[in-house]
C-alpha positions in Angstrom: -43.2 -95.9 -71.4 -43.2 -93.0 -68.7 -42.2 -89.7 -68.5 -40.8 -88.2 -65.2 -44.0 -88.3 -63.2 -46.8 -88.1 -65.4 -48.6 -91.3 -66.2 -47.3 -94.2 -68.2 -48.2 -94.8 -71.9 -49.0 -98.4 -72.4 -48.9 -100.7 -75.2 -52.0 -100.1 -75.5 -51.9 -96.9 -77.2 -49.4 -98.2 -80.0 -46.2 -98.7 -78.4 -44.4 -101.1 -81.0 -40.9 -102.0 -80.0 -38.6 -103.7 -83.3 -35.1 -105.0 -82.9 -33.2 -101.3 -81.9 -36.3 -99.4 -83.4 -39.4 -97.9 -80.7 -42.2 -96.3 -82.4 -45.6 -95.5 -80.9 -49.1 -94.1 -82.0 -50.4 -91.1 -80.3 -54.1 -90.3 -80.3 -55.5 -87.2 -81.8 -57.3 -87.0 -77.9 -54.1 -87.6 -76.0 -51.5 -85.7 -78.5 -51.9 -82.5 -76.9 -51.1 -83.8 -73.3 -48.0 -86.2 -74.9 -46.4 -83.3 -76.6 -46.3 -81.6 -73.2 -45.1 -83.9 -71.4 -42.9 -84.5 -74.1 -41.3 -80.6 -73.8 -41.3 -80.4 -69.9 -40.1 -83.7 -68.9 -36.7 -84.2 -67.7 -36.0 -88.1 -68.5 -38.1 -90.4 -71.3 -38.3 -94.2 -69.4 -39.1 -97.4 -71.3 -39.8 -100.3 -69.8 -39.7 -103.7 -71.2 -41.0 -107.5 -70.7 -38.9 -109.6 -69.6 -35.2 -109.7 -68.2 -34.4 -106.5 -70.3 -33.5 -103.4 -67.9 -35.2 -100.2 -68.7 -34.4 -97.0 -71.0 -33.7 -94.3 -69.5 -33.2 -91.1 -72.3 -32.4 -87.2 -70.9 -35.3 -85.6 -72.8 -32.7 -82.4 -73.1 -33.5 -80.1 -76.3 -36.3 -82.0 -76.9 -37.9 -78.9 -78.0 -36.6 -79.9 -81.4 -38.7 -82.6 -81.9 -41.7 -80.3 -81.6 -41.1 -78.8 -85.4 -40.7 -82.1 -86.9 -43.6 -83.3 -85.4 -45.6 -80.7 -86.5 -44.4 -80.8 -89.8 -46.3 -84.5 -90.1 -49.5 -83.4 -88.3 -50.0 -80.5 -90.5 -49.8 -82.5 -93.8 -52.9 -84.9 -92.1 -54.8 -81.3 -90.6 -53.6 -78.0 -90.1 -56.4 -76.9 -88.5 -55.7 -79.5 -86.1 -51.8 -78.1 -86.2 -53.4 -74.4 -84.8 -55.0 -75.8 -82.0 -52.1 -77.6 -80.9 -49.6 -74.5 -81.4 -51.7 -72.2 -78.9 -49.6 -72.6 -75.7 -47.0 -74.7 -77.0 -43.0 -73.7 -76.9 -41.7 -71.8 -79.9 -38.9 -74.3 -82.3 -36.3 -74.9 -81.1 -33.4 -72.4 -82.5 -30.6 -74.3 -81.8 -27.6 -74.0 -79.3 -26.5 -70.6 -79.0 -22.5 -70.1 -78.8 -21.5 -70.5 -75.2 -19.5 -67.0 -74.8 -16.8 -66.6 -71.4 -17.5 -64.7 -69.3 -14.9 -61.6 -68.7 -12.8 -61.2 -65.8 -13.5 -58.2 -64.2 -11.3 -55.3 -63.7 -10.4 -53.6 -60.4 -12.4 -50.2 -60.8 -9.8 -47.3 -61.6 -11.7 -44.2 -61.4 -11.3 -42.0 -64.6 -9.4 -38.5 -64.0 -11.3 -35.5 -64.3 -11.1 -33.9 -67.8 -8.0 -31.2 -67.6 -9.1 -27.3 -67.0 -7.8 -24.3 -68.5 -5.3 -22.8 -66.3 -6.5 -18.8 -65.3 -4.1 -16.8 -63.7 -5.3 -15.0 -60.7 -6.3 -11.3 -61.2 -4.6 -8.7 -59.2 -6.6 -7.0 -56.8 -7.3 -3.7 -59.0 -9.5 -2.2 -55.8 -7.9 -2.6 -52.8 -8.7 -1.6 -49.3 -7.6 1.6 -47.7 -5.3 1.4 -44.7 -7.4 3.9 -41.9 -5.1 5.8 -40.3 -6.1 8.1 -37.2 -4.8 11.6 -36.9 -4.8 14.5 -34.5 -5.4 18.1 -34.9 -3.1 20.6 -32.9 -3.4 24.1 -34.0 -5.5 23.7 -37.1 -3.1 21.1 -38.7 -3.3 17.3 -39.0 -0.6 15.0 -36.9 0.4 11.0 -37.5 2.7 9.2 -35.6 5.4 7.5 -37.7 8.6 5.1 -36.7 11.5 5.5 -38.2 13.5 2.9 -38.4 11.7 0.5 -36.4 12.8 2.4 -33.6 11.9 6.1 -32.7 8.8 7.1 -33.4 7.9 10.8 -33.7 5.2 13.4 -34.5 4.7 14.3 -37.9 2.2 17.2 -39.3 0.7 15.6 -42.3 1.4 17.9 -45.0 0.5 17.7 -48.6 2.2 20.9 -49.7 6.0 19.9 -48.7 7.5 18.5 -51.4 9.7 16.1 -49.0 9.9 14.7 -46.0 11.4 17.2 -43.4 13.5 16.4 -40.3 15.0 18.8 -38.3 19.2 19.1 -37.9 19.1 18.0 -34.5 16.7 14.9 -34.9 18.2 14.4 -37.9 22.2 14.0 -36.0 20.3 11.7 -33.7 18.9 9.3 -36.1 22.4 9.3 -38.1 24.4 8.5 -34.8 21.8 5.3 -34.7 22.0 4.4 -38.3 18.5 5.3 -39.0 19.4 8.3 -41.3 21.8 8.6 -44.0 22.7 11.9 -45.1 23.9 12.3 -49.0 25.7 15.9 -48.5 23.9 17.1 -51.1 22.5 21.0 -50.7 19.0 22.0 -51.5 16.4 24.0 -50.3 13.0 22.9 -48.5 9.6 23.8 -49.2 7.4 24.4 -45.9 4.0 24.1 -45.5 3.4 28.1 -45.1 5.3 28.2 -48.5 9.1 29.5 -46.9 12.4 27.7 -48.5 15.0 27.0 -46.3 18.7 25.5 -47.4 18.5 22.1 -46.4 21.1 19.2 -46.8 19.5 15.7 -48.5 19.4 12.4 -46.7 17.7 8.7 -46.6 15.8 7.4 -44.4 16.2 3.6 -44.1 12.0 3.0 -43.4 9.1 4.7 -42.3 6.0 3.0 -40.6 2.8 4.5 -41.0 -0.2 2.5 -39.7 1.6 -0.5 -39.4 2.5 -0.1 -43.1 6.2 0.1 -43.4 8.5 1.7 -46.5 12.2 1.5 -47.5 14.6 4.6 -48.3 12.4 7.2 -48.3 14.4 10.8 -49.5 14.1 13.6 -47.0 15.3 17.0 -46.3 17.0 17.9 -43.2 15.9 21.6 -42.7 17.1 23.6 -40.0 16.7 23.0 -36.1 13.6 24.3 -34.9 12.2 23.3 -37.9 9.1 21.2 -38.1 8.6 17.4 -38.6 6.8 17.2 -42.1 5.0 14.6 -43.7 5.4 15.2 -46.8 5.9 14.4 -50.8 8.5 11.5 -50.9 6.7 9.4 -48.5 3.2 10.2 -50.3 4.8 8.6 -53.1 5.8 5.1 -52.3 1.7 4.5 -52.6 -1.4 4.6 -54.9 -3.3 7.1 -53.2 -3.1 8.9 -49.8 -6.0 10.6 -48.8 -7.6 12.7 -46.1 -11.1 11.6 -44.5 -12.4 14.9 -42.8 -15.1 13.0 -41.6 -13.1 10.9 -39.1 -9.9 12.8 -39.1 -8.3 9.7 -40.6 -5.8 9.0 -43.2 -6.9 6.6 -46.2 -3.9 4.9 -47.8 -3.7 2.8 -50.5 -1.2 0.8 -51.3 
């Protein structure tokens, strides 16, 4: 009797074959070396006398006859039983459910958790538009377009409570649909304080600084008169405002 490559056990050491039954004696000496053989072996072969071919057994889960054959040996001596466990394989536990393995998935990346929507702020500090100015004869001049078109010379004048054209400019931007006049009479504040009777129109825009502004009320004075920039313009923004420092106007829309 052989297994795998170790050396063979002869009859010598017990073997006893009986009709379909094979038992053997082990040696206290050898029964260390026979029970590992026994556990690490692949294939158990027994060979016979005679015209009979040999036995070959899988030793697979042969680890289970390690408890049982403990169980005898320790009745004859445990301490023997001690010496023999240090090293050895644990029991055999049995054959552990076989479980599938899973398919796996194509990865699909999880979306990003939903955040709150906030509304953009409005811009409660904006920039000022720097518009340069002139000064001729102690007052301040900007340049503005009317209508896209003609642009003319206007003193920059807090005070006037409108913006004032004078009759003849104002008959030229009328013929070219820049001005419409409403027919209604008033009078016009200056900037030195003097009313004069004026008639009411519209201006279709103004551009100031490249900053442009629909139907703006004016006043057309008399001819002669001066080209104001003045209280109905000032209006259509937050804030205008004079920088003395660099002659400029600050607007804010």
């Amino acid at each position: 009797m052989e297994i795998d490559q170790f050396p063979p056990i002869t009859g010598g050491q017990g073997i006893v074959f009986n009709s379909n039954t094979l038992s053997f004696t082990v040696s206290p000496d050898f029964t260390k070396e026979f029970v590992h053989e026994l556990t690490s072996g692949l294939y158990l072969t027994v060979r016979f006398q005679g015209n009979e071919p040999p036995w070959v057994i899988p030793l697979d889960g042969t680890t289970g006859i390690w408890p049982a054959y403990m169980r005898c040996a320790d009745g004859v001596a445990p301490s023997f039983v001690a010496m023999l466990n240090q090293g050895q394989p644990q029991p055999y536990a049995g054959t552990q459910p076989y479980n599938t393995p899973q398919t796996s998935q194509p990865y699909v990346p999880s979306a990003p958790a939903p955040q709150p929507y906030n509304p953009p702020q409005p811009n409660t500090v904006s920039q000022p538009v720097v518009v340069p100015m002139a000064q001729e004869e102690g007052a301040f001049t900007v340049p503005a377009t009317i209508g896209g078109r003609t642009t003319l010379t206007f003193v920059f004048d807090t005070g006037a409570s409108a913006v004032v054209i004078p009759a003849d400019i104002a008959a030229t931007l009328e013929r070219n649909g820049m001005l419409t006049e409403t027919g209604i009479s008033g009078t016009a504040e200056l900037a030195d304080g003097n009313k004069v009777v004026s008639r009411s129109g519209i201006l279709n825009s103004v551009t100031v600084g490249g900053i442009t502004v629909n139907n703006v009320e004016c006043e057309i004075a008399p001819k002669g008169s001066s080209l104001l920039l003045g209280q109905t313009w000032m209006r259509k923004f937050r804030s205008v405002a004079i920088d003395y420092g660099s002659n400029a106007l600050d607007i804010r829309v």
